[in-house]
C-alpha positions in Angstrom: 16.1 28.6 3.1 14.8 27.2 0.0 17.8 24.9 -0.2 17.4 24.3 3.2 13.8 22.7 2.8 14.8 20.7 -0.1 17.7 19.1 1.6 15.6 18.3 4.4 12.9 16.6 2.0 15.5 14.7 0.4 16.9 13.6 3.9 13.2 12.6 4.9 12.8 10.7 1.5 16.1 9.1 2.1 15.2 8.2 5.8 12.2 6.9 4.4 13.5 4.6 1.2 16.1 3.0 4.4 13.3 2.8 6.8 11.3 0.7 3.7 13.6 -1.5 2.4 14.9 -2.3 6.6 11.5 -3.2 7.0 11.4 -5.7 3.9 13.9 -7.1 4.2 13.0 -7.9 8.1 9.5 -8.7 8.1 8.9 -9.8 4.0 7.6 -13.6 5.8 4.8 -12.1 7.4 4.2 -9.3 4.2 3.8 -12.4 2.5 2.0 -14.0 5.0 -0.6 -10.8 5.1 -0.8 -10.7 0.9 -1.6 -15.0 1.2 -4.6 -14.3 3.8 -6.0 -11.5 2.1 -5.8 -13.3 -1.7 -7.6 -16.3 -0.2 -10.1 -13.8 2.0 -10.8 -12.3 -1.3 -12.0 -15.5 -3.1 -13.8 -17.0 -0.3 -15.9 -13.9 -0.9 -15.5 -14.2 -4.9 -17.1 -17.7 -4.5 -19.6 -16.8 -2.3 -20.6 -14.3 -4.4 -20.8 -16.1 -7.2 -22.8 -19.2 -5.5 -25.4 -17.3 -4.1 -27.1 -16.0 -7.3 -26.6 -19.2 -8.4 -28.8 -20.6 -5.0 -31.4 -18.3 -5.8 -31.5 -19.1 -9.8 -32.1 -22.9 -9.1 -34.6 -21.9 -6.1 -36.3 -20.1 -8.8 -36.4 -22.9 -11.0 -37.6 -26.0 -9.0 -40.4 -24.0 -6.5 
């Protein structure tokens, strides 16, 4: 039984590894494509961020 259940996990784990590295190494373009949108997503917000204290600091400063 006990062997039984760790077999199976090792098949699933297997399964799963294959089903990972088939997917890679089908679709790594558009992973890439997904990791390039978000990273430039992410600083559009970064800079935004950053400029709107700024915005409000010079407001501040000439009333």
């Amino acid at each position: 039984m006990l062997v039984g259940l760790i077999f199976l996990s090792y098949e699933l784990e297997y399964i799963s590894t294959r089903l990972f590295v088939t997917i890679i190494d089908d679709y790594w373009p558009v992973a890439l494509i997904l990791v390039g949108v978000g990273f430039i997503i992410n600083s559009i917000i970064q800079r935004r961020s950053t400029n709107g204290p700024v915005s409000s600091k010079e407001l501040q400063h000439h009333p």
